[in-house]
N, C-alpha and C positions, 0 to 999 in steps of 0.2 A: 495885680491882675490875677494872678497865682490864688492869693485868697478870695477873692471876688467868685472863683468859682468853687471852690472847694466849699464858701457859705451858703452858695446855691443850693448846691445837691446835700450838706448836711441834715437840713431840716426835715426834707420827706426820710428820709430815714430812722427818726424817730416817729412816726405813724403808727398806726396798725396795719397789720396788713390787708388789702384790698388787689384782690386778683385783676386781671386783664391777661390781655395778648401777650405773648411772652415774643422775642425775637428769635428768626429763623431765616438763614441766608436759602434754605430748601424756598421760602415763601417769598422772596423779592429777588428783583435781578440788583446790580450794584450801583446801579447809578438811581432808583426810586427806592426810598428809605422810608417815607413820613406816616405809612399809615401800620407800624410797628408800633406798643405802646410797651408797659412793663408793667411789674407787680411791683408793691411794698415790699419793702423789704428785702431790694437785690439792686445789686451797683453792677450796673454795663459796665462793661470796657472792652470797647472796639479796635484794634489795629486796621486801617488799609492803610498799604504800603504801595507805592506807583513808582515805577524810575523809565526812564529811556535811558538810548546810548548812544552815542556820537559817531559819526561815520569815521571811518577808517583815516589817518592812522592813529588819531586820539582814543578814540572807540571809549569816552569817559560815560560813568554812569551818573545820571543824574536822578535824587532820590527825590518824591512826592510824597511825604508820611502824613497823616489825619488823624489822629486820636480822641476818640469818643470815650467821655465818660458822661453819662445818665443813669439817674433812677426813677421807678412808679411813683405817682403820688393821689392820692385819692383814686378815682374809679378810670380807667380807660386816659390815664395820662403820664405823660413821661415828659419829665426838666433834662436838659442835659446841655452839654457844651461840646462843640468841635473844635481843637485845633492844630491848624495846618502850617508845619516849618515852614514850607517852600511853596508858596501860591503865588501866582501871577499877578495877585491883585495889590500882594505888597512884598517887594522885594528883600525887604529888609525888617528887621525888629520894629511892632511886635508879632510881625509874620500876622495871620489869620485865624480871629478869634469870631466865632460865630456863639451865641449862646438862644437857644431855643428852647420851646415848648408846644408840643404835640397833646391832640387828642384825637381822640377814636371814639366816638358815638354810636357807630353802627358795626356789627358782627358778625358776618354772616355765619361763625357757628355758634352765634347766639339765637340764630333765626331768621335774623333780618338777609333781605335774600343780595344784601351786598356787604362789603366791608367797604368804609367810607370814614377816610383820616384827613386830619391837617394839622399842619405847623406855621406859628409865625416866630422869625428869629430875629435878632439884633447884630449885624454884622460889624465889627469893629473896623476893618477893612475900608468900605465903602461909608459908613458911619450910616448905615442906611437901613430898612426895615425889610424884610423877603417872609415869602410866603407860600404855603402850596396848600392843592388840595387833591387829594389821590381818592378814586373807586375802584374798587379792584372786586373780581366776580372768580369764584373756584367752582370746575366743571370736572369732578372726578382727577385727576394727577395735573391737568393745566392751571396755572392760577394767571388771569389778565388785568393788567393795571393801566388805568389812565390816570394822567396829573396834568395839573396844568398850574402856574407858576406867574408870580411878580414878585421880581428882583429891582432894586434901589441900583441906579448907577451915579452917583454923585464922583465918579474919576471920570465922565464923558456931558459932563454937561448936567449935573443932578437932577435925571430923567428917568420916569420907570418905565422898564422893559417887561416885556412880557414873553413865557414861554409855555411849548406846551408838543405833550408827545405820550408815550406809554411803553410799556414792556408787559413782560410776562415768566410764568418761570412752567417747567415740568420733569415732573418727577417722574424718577425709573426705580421707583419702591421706595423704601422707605428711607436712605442713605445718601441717595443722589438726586441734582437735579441739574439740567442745564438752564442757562438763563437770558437774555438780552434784553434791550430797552434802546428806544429811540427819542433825542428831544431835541425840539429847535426852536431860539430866536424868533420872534416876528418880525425883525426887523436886524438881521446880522450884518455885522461891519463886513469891511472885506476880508479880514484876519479871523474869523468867527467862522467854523462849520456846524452843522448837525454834530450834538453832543451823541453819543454811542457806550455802548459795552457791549461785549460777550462774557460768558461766562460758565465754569463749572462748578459746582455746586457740593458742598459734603459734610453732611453729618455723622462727628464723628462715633460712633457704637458705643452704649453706655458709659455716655458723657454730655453734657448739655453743651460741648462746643461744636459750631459751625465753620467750615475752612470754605472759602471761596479762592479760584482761582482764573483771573481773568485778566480782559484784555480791553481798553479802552483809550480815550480820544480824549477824554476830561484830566483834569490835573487833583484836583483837592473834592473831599467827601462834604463841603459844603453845596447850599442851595444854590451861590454862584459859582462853585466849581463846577457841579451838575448841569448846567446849563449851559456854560462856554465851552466847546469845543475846541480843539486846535487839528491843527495840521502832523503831527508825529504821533504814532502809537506809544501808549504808555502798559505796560505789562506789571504786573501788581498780584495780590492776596489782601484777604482781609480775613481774619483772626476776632471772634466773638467770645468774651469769657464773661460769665455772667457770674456773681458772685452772693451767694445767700448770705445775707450780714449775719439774720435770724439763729443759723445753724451754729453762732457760736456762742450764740444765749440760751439752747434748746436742749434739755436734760431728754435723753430717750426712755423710749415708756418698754416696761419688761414685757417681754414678748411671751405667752404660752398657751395660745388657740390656736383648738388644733386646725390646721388646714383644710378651707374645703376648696382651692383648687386645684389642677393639674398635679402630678410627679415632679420631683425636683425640690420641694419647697425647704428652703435654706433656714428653716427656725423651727426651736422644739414643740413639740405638743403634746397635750395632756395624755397619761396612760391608760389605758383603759383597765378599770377593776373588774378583777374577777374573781365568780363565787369559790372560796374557799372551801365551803362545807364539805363533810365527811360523805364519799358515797355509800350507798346502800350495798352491805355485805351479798353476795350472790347467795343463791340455795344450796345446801349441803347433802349431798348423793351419797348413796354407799355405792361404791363399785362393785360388793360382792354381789349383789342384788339382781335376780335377771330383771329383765325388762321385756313384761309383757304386754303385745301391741293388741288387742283385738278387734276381730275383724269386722269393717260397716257393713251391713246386712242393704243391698238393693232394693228399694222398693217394689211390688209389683205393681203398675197399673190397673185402676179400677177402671169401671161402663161410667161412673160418676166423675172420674180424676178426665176420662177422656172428653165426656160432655164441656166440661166445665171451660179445656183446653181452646175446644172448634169453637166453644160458642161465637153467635154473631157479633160482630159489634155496636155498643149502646147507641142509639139515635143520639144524635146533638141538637139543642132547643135552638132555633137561632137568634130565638130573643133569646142566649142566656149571657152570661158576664163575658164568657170566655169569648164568643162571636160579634161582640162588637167592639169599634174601638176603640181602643185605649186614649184615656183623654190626655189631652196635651200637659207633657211638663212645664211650668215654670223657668225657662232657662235663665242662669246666671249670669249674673255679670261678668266680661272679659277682666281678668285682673290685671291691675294698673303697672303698667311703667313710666319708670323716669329712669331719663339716659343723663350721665352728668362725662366729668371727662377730665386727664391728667394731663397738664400739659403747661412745659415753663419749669417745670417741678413746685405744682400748684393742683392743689383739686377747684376743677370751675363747675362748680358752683363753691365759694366754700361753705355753703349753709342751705339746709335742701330741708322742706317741711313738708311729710306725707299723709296720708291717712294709712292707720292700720294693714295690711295685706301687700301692702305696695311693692314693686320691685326695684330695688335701681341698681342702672347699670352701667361701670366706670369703664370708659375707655380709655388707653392709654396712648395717648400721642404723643409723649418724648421718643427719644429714641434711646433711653436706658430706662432700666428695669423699675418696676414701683410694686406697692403692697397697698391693698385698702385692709385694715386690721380693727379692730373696735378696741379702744381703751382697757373696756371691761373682759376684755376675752371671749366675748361671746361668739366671734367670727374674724376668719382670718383668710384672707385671701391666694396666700402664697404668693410667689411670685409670679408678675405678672410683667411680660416680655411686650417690647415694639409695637405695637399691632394690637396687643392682646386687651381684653376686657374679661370682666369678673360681675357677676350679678349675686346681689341678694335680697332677699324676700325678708322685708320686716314685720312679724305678726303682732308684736305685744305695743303699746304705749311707749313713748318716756323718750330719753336724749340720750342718743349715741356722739359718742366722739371717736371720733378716728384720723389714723394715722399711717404714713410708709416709715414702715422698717427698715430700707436703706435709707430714707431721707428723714429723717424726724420730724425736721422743720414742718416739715409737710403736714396738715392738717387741715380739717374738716367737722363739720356737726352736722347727722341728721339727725333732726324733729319728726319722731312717729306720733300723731294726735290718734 
């Protein structure tokens, strides 16, 4: 079983790489997962951890751990596998093996005015097929999710259930968010509540990992753990470390353009040269020499110098050039932008094709720091923080490549036609 999954996720990792959605605990609450996708060339791995505790005087903890390992593979999709030691749904070895696959067709900051995911997995457990489909809409710092859900029950009679609810997540800047999510049954036993989370949310500062810390009513981070409910609270964190395979095959490019953005910028840049040449000797004075000033003689006032002063002034034709008006300019074209954007430790777009003048402008949505830098030196971003974006204006023809200087891996090509 051990190799069964380890030969899953090997294969997309020899790809090229192909960008998507990167994961972010700021962007879903903990119990809706499926409309997160990955890039090429980076291996998830997820911890949530759940335990309860026994009443008094045992007061024993009892542990719920889930471990996600996934990677991207082609455009807007992610293979991976969850599993869970201690699920309700098999008591004993091989505990709960879930193996799935996710896409994400829609983006809403690709444009489309929603994000719009699904998953169908193979549950080992139930020996049964599960499913979901999540829409999720971002209104400035709120992000709202709805899913809705068919789950395989073959331990109750091999009958499909159906569920369905939503959550939502919001953010307080760029590091925190809180979170929650609701989902139920259509049809719950009597040992079956309304599946639940709460949650708080943290991205950690120039780092790609996410810490959640919350509170739920579900047991296991599968599609049938999400779904059933219980009757005890379970208190938990989940722990996200995304790993760039790429960065260990990636020679870094020499850095030495000069900076054009902000103060602060963490890499050398070119000197600037200066004229050498010899200045021009001064003029040579004798001191002993006086120095005669003579003096400007006043003009007098002529009868001709005063005429000339009062006279009237010249009549204006008003058919002449100067009285009418001026014909309308030509106005220019608005010069073009394209917005593109960091985020995953990925530039999205990674391939952007402009016409001459163009502007474009990276914004950076990880929450640690990145550079847009050009191969050739011709432009170099500095460093560029949380929040921040860099624009630059390309004039000439030809193929830039570029890259971040804290992250190599990182790469991008713009095409100026």
């Amino acid at each position: 079983m051990r190799f069964l999954a380890t030969a899953v996720l090997a294969v997309p990792l020899a790809l090229a790489p192909c960008v998507a959605n990167a994961q972010s605990l700021l962007d879903r609450p903990d119990n809706v997962s499926t409309d997160w996708v990955g890039s090429n060339g980076v291996l998830y791995f997820n911890f949530v951890h759940r335990f309860t505790t026994s009443p008094p005087p045992e007061r024993k903890v009892t542990n719920f751990p889930t471990f996600l390992i996934a990677t991207g593979i082609a455009s807007k999709a992610l293979i991976g596998v969850n599993y869970a030691t201690n699920s309700p749904l098999a008591a004993r070895y091989p505990n709960e093996w879930e193996f799935f696959g996710r896409y994400a067709p829609l983006q809403q900051e690709d444009g489309a005015p929603f994000d719009l995911g699904g998953q169908l997995d193979y549950n080992l457990s139930v020996k049964g097929v599960d499913g979901e489909v999540s829409l999720a809409r971002r209104e400035g710092p709120l992000r709202v999710i709805g899913v809705v859900r068919s789950i395989a029950d073959t331990l109750d009679g091999n009958k499909r259930r159906f569920s369905f609810g939503g959550g939502g997540t919001l953010r307080f800047g760029r590091f925190i968010a809180v979170t929650g999510d609701a989902t139920t049954l259509t049809d719950r036993r009597v040992d079956e509540k309304i599946a639940w989370s709460a949650g708080l949310h943290i991205a950690l500062p120039n780092t790609p990992h996410t810490l959640s810390l919350h509170v739920s009513n579900a047991s296991t981070s599968t599609l049938q753990g999400f779904a059933r409910g219980g009757d005890r609270r379970r208190y938990g964190f989940e722990f996200t470390i995304p790993i760039h395979v790429n960065r260990f095959f990636t020679t870094p490019e020499p850095v030495s353009a000069a900076a054009e953005g902000p103060p602060g910028v963490d890499v050398p840049s070119i000197p600037t040269v200066t004229d050498t040449a010899t200045p021009p000797r001064p003029a040579v004075t004798n001191p002993a020499a006086p120095v005669v000033t003579a003096p400007t003689p006043t003009p007098t006032p002529t009868r001709a110098d005063t005429a000339r002063t009062t006279a009237a002034p010249a009549r204006t034709n008003p058919t002449s050039a100067a009285a009418r008006p001026a014909a309308p300019q030509p106005q220019r074209a608005a010069p073009k932008t394209v917005t593109a954007r960091m985020k995953g430790q990925a530039y999205i777009p990674s391939s952007i094709t402009i016409d001459a003048g163009t502007t474009v402008t990276w914004k950076n949505l990880d929450a640690l720091i990145h550079t847009v830098t050009a191969v050739d030196k011709s432009f170099n971003s500095g460093v560029i923080a949380a929040d921040g974006s860099y624009s630059h204006t390309f004039t000439k023809p030809g193929t830039y490549p570029i890259f971040c200087v804290a992250h190599p891996f990182m790469k991008a090509t713009v095409v100026v036609k």
